[in-house]
C-alpha positions as CSV (number, residue, x, y, z in Angstrom):
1,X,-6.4,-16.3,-59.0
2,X,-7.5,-18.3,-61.9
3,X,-10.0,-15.4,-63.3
4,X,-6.9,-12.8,-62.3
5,X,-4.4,-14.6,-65.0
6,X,-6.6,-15.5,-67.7
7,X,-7.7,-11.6,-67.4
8,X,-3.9,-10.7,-67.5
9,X,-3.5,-13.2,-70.5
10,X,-6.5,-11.9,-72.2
11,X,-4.7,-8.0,-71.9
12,X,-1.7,-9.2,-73.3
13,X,-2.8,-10.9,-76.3
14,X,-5.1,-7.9,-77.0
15,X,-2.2,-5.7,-76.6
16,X,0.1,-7.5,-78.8
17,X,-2.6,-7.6,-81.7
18,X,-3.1,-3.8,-81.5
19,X,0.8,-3.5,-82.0
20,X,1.5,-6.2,-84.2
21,X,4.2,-4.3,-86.2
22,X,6.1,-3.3,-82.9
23,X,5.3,-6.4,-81.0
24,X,7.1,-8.5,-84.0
25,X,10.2,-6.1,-84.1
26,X,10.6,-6.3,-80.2
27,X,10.6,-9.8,-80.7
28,X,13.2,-10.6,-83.3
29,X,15.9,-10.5,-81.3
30,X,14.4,-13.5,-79.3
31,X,13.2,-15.1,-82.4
32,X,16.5,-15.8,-83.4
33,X,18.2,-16.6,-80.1
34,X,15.5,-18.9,-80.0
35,X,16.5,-20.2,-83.6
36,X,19.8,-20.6,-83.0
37,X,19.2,-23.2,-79.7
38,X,16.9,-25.3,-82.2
39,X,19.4,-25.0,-85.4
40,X,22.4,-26.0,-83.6
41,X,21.1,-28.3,-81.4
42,X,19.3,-30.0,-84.2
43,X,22.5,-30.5,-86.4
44,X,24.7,-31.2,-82.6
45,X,21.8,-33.9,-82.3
46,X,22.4,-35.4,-85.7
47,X,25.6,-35.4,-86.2
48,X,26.0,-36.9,-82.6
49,X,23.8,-40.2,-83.8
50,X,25.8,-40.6,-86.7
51,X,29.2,-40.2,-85.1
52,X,28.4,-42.3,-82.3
53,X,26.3,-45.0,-84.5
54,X,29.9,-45.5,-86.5
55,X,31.5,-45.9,-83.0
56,X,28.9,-48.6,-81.5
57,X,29.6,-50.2,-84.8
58,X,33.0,-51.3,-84.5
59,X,31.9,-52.8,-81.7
60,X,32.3,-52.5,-78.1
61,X,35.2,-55.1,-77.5
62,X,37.7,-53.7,-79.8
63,X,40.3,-51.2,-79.8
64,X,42.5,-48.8,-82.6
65,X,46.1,-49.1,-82.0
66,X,48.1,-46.5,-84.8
67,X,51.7,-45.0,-84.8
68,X,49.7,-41.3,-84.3
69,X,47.8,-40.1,-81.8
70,X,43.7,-40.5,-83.1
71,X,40.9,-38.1,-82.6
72,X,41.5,-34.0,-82.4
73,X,44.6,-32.3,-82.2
74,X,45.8,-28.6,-81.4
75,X,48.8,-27.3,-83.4
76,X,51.3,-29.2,-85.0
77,X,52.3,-32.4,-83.4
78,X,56.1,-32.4,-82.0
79,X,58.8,-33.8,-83.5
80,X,59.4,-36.9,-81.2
81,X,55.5,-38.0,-82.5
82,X,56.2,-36.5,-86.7
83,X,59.3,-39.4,-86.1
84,X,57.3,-42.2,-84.1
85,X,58.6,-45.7,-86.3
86,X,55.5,-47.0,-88.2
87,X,53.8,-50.5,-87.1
88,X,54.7,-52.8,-88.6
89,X,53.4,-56.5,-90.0
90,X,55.4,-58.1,-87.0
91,X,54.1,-56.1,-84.5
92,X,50.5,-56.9,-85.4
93,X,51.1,-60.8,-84.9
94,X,53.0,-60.3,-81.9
95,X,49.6,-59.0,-80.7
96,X,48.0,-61.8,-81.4
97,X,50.6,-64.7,-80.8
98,X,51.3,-62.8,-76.9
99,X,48.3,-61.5,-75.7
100,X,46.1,-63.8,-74.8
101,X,43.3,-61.6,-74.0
102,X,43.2,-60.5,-77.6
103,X,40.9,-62.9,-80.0
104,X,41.8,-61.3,-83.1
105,X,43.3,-58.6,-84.8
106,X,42.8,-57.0,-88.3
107,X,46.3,-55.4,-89.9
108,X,45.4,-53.1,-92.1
109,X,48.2,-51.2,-94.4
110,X,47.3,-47.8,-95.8
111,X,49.6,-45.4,-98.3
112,X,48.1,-42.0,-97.6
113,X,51.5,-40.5,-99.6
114,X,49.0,-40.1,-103.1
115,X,45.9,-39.6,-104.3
116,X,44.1,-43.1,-105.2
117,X,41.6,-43.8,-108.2
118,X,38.8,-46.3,-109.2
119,X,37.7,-46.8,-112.5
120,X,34.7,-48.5,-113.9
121,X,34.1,-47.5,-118.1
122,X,33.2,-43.6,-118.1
123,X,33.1,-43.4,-114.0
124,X,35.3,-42.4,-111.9
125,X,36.1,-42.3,-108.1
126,X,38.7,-40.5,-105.9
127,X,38.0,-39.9,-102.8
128,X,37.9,-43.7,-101.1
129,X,39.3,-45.1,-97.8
130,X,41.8,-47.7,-99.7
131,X,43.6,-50.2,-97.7
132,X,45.1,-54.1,-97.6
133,X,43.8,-56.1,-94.9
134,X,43.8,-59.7,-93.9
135,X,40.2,-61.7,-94.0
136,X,40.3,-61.4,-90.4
137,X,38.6,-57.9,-91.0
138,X,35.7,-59.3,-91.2
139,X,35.7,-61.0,-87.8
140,X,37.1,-57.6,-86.0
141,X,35.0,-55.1,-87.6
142,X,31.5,-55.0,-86.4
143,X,30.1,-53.1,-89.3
144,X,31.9,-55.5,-92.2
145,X,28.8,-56.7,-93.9
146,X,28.4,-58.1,-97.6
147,X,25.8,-57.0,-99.1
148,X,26.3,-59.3,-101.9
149,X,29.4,-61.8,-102.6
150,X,31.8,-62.4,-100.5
151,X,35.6,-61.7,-98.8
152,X,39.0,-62.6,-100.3
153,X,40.3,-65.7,-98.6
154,X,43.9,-66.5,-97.0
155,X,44.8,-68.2,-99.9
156,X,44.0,-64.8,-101.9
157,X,45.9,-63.2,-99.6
158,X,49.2,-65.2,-99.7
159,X,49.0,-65.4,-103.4
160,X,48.5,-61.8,-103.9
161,X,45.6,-62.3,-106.0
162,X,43.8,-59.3,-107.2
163,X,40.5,-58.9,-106.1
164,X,39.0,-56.4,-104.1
165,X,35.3,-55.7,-102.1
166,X,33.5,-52.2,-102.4
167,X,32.1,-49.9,-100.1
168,X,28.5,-49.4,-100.7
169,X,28.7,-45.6,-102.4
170,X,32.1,-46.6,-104.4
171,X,30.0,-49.7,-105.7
172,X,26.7,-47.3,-106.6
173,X,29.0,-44.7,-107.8
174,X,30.9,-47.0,-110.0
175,X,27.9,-48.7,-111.1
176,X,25.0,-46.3,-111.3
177,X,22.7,-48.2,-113.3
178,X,22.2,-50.6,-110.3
179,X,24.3,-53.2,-112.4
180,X,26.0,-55.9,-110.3
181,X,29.1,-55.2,-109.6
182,X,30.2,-59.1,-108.6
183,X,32.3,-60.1,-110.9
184,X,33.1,-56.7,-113.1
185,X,36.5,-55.8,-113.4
186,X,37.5,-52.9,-112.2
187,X,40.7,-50.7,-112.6
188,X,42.8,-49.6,-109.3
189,X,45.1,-47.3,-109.6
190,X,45.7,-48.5,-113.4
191,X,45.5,-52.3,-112.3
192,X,42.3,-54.4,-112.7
193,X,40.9,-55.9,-110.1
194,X,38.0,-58.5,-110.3
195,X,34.6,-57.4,-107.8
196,X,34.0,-60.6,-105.6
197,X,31.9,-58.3,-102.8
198,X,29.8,-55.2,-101.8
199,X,29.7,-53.9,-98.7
200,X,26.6,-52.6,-96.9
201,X,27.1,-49.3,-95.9
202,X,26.8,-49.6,-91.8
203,X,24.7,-47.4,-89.7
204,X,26.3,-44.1,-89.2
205,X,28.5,-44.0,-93.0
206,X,31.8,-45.2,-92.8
207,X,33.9,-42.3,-93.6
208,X,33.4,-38.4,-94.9
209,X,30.1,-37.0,-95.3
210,X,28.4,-40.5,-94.3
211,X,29.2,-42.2,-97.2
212,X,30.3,-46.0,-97.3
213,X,33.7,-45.4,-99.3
214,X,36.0,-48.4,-98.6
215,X,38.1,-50.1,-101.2
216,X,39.6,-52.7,-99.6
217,X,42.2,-55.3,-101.0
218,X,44.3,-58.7,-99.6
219,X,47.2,-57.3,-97.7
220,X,50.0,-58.8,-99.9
221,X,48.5,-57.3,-103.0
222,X,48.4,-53.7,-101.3
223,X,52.1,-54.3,-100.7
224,X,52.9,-55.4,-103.8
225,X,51.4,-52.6,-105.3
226,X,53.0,-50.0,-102.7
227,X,56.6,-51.5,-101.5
228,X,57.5,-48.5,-99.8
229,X,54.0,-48.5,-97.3
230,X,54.6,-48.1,-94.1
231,X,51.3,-46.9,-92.4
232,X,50.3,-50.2,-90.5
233,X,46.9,-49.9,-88.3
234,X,45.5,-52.2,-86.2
235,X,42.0,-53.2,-84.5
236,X,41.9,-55.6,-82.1
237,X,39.1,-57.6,-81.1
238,X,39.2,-58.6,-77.4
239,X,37.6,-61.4,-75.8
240,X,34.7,-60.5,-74.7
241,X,34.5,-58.0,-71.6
242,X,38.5,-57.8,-71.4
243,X,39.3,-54.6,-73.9
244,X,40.8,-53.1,-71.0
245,X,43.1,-55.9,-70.6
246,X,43.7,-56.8,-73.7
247,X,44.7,-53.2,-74.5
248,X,47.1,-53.4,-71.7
249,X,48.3,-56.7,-73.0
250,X,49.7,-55.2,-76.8
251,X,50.7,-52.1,-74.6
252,X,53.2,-54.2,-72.9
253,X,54.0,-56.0,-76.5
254,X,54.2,-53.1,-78.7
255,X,56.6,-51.2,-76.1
256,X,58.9,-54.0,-75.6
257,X,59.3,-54.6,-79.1
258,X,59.7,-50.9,-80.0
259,X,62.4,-50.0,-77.5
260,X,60.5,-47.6,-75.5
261,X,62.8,-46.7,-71.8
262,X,60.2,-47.3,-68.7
263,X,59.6,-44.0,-67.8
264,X,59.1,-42.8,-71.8
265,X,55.7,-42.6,-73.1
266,X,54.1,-44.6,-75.1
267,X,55.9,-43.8,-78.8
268,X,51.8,-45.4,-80.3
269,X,48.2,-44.8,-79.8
270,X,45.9,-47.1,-78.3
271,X,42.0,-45.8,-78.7
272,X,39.4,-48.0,-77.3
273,X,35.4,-47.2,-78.2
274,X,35.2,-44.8,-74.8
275,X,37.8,-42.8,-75.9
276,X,36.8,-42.0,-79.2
277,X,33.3,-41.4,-77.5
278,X,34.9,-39.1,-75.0
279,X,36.8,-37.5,-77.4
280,X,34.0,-36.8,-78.9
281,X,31.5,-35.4,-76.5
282,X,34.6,-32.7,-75.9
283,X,33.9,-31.7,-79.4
284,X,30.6,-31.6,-78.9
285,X,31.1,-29.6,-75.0
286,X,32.9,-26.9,-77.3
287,X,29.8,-26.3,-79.7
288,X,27.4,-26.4,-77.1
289,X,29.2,-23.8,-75.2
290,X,29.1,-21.7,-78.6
291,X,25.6,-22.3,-78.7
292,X,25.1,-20.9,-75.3
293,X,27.1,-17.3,-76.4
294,X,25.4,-16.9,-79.3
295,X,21.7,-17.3,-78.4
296,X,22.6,-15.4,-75.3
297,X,23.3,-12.6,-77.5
298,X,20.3,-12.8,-79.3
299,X,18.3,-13.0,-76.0
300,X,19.9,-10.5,-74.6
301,X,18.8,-8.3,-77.5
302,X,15.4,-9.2,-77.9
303,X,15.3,-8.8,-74.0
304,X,16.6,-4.9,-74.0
305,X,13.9,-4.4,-77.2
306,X,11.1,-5.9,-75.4
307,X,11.8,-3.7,-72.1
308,X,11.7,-0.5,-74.2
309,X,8.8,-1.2,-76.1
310,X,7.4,-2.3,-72.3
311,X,8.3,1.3,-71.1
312,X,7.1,3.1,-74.0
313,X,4.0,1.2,-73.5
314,X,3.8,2.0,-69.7
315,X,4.1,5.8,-71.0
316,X,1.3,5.1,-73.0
317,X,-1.1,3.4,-71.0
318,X,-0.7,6.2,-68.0
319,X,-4.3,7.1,-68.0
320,X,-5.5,3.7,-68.2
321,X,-3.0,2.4,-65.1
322,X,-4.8,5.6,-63.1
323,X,-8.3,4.4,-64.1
324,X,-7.6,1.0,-63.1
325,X,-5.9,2.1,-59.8
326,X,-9.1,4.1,-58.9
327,X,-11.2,1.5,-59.4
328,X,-9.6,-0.6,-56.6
329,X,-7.0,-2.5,-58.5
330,X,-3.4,-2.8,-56.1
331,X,-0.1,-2.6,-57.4
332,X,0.6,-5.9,-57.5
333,X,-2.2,-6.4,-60.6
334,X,-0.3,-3.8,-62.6
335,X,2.9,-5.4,-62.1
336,X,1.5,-8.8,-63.2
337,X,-0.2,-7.5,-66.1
338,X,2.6,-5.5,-67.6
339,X,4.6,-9.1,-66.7
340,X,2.5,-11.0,-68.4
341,X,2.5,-8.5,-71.1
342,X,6.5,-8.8,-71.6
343,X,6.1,-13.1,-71.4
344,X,3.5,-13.1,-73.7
345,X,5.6,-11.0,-76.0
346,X,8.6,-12.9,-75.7
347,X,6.9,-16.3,-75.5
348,X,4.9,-15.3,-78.7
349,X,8.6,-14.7,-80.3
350,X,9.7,-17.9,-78.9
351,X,7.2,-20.1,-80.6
352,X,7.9,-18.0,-84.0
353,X,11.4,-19.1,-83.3
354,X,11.0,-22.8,-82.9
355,X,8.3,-23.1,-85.4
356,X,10.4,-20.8,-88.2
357,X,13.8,-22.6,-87.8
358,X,12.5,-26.5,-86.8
359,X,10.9,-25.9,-90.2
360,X,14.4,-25.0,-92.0
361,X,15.8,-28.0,-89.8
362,X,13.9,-30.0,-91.9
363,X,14.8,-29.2,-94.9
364,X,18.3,-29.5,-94.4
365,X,18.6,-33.5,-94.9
366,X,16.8,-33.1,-98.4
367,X,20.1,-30.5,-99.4
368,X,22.7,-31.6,-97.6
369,X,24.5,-35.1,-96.7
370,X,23.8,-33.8,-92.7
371,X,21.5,-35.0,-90.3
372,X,19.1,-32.6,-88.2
373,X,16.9,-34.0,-85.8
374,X,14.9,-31.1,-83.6
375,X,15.1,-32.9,-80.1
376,X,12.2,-32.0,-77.7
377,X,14.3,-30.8,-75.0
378,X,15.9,-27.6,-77.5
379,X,12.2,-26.7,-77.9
380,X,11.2,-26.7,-74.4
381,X,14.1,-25.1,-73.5
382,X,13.9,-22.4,-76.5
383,X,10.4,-21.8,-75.3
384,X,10.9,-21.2,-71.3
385,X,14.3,-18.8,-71.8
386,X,12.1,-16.7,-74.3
387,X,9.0,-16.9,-71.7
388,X,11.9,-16.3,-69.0
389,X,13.8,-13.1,-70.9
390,X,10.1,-11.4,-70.7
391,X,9.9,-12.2,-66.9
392,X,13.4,-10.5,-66.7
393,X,13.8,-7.5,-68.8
394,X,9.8,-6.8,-67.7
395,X,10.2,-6.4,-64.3
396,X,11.5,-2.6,-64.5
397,X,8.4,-1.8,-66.6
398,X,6.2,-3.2,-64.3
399,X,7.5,-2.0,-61.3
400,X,7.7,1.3,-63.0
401,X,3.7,1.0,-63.9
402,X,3.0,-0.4,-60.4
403,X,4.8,2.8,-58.7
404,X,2.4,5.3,-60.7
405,X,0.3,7.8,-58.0
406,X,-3.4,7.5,-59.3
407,X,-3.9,10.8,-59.0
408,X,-1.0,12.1,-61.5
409,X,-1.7,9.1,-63.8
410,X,-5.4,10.5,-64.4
411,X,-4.3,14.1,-65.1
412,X,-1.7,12.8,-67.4
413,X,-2.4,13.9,-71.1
């Protein structure tokens, strides 16, 4: 059996060099179904870490609570959510103050109505994730580290002081000469602000295109700036192992304080670290299924060229199948041989596939902001459905070789 395949093997490879300009355009189709598995599950794989390493980093305990729904949405949302009443300051400390599975809270106040600026000399940045907080964000959010200088205190805060800490990229992009940014003064839309603290950027970005781009100022001074902000968010921080009932806890607050009838839903959004991950992996169910339709496409094209250049080959090869037959070898040998011939063929083009396009994967970090990691499972899987579309669309071939009566295959010319 042993001496039987690597016989078969030894055919195929032979056969494949003596037709190396067919064998590689019977092929291509596979090569690039093959490519496509490895591209998009290398970027799926990437962007998955990075997504789910700014998840894990807000920690596992806490929970988003916003006047609009977070994650995906289809279509515009209806009118009773466009006129949901925002959050306000209240609200947020009635979190704290009633529910007593809740150990902190971070209020943060956003004005998403215009375009924000930060201003250093010459440089210039725009887009940047700008809010007023209290210094409780540093308890609640899991990835708030300094890497240098420190947070605005309470008494900041309630004298509406103006100083602000910088996200990582805003700081570098500010300050590209690796100067220190502690202690500069920077200008905020048009008002300066002195530089007490640099964030580290957290694993996984914070923001677009895994950049670190916070600005973020004492609450009072935000609202001094912006009177007319409204967009209050909240994270909580829970004791620990009680998210669930903490959430439930500022569910009950939040809709007693809002008004909302018993048997009305929720007129806020309450995301814990699950649900975003959930919500999440859907995303990532609806690419994979793309995947699966494209390279099927692909495969299924490579597959139809590999069983006509198998049939054109059993044409070929008549003589030979009659010479073989007559001296003593059955029908299941040709069959196996003109299998092996197709897997080879289609394998062959499945290892051009995965070594072609995980080379392209790694490039893509080096000229782009994304991440591409090749797992292993994409490249055994690219590698056994290219094997497998040569077992499939070879059978006819084979059986067709296999079927051949001795006799007419020696006369044939």
């Amino acid at each position: 059996m042993k001496q039987d395949l690597r016989e078969n093997l030894a055919l195929a490879f032979d056969t494949l060099r003596s037709h190396k300009t067919r064998s590689i355009l019977a092929v291509l189709g596979v090569v690039i179904g093959v490519g496509v598995i490895i591209i998009v599950s290398a970027l799926i794989t990437g962007f998955k870490a990075t997504v789910n390493a700014t998840i894990e980093g807000y920690g596992a305990d806490t929970a988003y609570i916003d006047r609009f729904d977070q994650g995906p949405t289809v279509g515009r949302p209806s009118k009773q959510v466009r006129e949901r009443p925002p959050l306000t300051l209240a609200d947020g400390q009635a979190i704290l103050i009633s529910c007593p599975s809740v150990q902190q809270i971070a209020i943060s106040l956003f004005n998403w109505s215009q375009a924000h600026t930060a201003r250093y000399g010459k440089n210039q940045v725009q887009n940047m994730e700008f809010r007023g907080t209290f210094p409780a964000y540093m308890d609640v959010y899991g990835n708030a580290s300094l890497r240098a200088g420190r947070f605005f205190t309470e008494s900041e805060n309630d004298h509406r002081e103006k100083v602000v800490v910088l996200g990582e990229n805003i700081a570098t992009a500010l300050f590209p000469t690796a100067e220190d940014a502690v202690g500069k003064l920077v200008e905020l839309d048009g008002s300066d602000f002195h530089v007490i603290g640099v964030f580290i950027k957290p694993p996984g970005g914070f923001g677009m295109n895994d950049q670190d781009v916070r600005v973020v100022i004492p609450y009072y001074t935000f609202k001094e700036m912006f009177p007319s902000a409204e967009d209050n968010g909240f994270r909580i921080l829970a004791r620990h192992g009680k998210v669930d009932q903490a959430v439930d806890e500022a569910r009950e607050v939040l809709r007693r304080r809002r008004k909302v009838p018993y048997s009305a839903p929720d007129n806020f959004s309450i995301t814990t670290q699950v649900q975003e991950e959930e919500q999440f992996n859907q995303i990532i169910g609806g690419v994979a299924l793309v995947l699966i339709v494209l390279s099927s496409i692909g495969l299924l094209i490579g597959g139809v060229g590999v069983m006509n250049i198998m049939l054109v080959s059993v044409t070929e090869r008549t003589r030979e199948i009659g010479v073989r037959k007559a001296i003593g070898a059955r029908s299941r040998d040709i069959t196996w041989q003109f299998l092996f011939e197709a897997m080879t063929l289609t394998g062959s083009g499945g290892v051009l596939g995965v070594l072609i396009f995980s080379g392209l994967v790694m490039i893509v970090p080096y000229v782009t902001s994304m991440k591409a990691v090749v797992p292993i499972w994409a490249i055994v899987v690219g590698i056994a459905v290219s094997v497998g579309v040569g077992l499939v669309f070879g059978v006819w071939p084979a059986m067709k070789a296999a079927k051949l009566d001795p006799i007419d295959a020696l006369r044939y010319e």
